[in-house]
C-alpha positions as CSV (number, residue, x, y, z in Angstrom):
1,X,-116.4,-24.7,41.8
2,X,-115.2,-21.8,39.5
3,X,-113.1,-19.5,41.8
4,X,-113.6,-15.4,40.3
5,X,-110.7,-12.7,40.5
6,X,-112.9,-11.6,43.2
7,X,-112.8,-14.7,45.1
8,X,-109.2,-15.1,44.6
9,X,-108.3,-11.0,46.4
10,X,-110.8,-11.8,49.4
11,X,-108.5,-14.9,50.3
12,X,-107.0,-14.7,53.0
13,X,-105.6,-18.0,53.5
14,X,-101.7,-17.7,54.3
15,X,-101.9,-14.2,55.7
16,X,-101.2,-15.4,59.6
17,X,-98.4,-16.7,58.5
18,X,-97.2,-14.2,56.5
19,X,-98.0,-11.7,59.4
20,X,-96.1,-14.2,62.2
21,X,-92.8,-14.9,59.6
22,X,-92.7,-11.0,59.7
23,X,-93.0,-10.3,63.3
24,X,-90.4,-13.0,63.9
25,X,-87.8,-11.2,61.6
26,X,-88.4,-8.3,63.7
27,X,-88.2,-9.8,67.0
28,X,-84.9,-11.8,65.9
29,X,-83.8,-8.3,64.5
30,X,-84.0,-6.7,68.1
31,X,-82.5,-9.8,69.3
32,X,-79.5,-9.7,67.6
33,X,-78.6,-6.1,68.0
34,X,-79.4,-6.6,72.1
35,X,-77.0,-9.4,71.9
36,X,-74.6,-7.0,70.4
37,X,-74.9,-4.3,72.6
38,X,-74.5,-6.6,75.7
39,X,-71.0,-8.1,74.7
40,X,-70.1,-4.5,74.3
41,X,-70.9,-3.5,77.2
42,X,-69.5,-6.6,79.0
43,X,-65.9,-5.7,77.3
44,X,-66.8,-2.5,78.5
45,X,-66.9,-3.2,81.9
46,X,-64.4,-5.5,81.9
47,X,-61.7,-2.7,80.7
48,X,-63.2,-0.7,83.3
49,X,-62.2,-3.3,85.6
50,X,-59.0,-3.7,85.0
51,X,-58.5,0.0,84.7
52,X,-60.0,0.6,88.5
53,X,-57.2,-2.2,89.5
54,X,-54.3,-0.3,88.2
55,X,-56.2,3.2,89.4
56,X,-56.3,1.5,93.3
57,X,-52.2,0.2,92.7
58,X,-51.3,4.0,92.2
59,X,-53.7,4.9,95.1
60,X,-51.2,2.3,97.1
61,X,-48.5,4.2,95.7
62,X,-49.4,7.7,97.1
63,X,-50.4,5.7,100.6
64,X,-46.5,4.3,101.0
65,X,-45.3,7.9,100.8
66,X,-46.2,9.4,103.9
67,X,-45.7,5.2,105.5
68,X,-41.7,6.2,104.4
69,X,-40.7,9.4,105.3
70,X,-36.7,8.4,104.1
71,X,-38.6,9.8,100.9
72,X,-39.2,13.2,101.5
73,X,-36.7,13.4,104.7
74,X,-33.3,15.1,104.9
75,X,-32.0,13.1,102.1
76,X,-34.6,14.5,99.6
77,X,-33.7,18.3,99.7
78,X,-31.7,19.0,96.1
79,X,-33.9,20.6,94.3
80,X,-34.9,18.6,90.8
81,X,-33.7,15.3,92.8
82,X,-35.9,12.3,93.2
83,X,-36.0,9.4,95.2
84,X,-37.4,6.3,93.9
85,X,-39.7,3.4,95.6
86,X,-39.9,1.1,96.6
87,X,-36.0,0.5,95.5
88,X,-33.9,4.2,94.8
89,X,-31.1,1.9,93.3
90,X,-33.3,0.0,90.5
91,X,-36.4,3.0,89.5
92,X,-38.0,0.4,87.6
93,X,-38.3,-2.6,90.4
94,X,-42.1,-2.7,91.7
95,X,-44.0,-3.2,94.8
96,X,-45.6,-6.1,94.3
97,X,-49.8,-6.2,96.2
98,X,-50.8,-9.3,95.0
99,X,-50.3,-11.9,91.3
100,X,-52.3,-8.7,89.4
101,X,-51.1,-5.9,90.9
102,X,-48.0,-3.8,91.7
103,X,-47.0,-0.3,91.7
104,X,-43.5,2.0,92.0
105,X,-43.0,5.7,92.0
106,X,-40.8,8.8,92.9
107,X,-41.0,11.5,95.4
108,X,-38.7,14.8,93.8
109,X,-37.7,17.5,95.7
110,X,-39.3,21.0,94.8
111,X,-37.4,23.7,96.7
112,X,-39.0,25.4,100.1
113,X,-40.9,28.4,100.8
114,X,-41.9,30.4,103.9
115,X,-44.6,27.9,105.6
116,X,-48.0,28.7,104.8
117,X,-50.0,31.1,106.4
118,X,-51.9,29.9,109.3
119,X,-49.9,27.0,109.5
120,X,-48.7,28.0,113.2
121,X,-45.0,27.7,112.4
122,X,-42.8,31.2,112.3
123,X,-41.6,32.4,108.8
124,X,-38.5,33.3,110.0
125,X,-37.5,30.2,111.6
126,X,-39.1,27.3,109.6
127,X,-39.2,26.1,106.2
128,X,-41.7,24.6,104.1
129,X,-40.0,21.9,102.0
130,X,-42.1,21.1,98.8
131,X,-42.5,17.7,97.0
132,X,-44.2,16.3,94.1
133,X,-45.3,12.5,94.4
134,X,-45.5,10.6,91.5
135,X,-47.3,7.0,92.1
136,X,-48.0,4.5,88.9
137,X,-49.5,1.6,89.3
138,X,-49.7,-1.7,87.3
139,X,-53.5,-3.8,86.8
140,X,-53.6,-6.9,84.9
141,X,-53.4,-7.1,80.7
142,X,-50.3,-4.2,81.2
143,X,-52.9,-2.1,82.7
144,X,-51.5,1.4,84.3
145,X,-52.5,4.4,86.1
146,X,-50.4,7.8,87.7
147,X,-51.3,9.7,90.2
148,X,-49.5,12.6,91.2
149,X,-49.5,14.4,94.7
150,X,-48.3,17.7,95.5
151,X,-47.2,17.9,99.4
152,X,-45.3,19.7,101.6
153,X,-43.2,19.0,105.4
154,X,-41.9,21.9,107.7
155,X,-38.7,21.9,108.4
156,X,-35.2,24.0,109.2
């Protein structure tokens, strides 16, 4: 049998495979880059994580303020002075929550004011004793967070 040139173009013996090798490169292609875009993700959220752990240790440091009030008592009224926690005699020793987390701060004395209006306490008599709370808080992998708190107690 004598094949023509016109034979030989109408062929189409091999194109399903060309056709399904081609559509497999594509669907390896998409593959790939969804397998990519996972791991991402998944380091994502796993810095996330660790970022919400040392976020919540400085949330536990602005909760042991108002749990102490030594900090933002009598002791606490020069203004510019701080009082470290959990230990004013080391500022660097931490409160420790569990094996990942732990947290330390300082509560400084702002000056006073007349007490705010509404408050129910006499401008003449009582004083309104500012603070600023400074909480930071330690996650796992060196992890860390600050929170600050502005706050105030009436006073003489």
């Amino acid at each position: 049998m004598i094949t023509t040139l016109k034979d030989t173009l109408n062929n189409e013996n091999g194109l399903v495979i060309v056709f399904a090798l081609l559509m497999l490169a594509i669907v390896t292609v998409i593959g790939i880059a969804a397998t990519r875009t996972s791991e991402t993700e998944l380091r994502f959220a796993g810095k996330e994580k660790l970022h919400k752990l040392s976020f919540y240790a400085a949330e536990a440091a602005r909760g042991y303020v108002p749990e102490n009030p030594s900090l933002y008592g009598g002791d606490n009224i020069t203004v510019g002075g701080s009082i470290y926690f959990p230990n004013n005699a080391d500022p660097s020793e931490r409160y420790t929550l569990d094996s990942t987390q732990s947290f330390k701060g300082d509560v400084e004395y702002l000056g006073f004011s007349a007490p705010p209006r509404g408050s129910g306490y006499g401008a003449g008599k009582f004083k309104a004793h500012r603070y600023m709370s400074t909480g930071y808080g330690y996650g796992p992998s060196n992890d860390q967070s600050q929170i600050e708190a502005g706050f105030y107690r009436i006073g003489f």
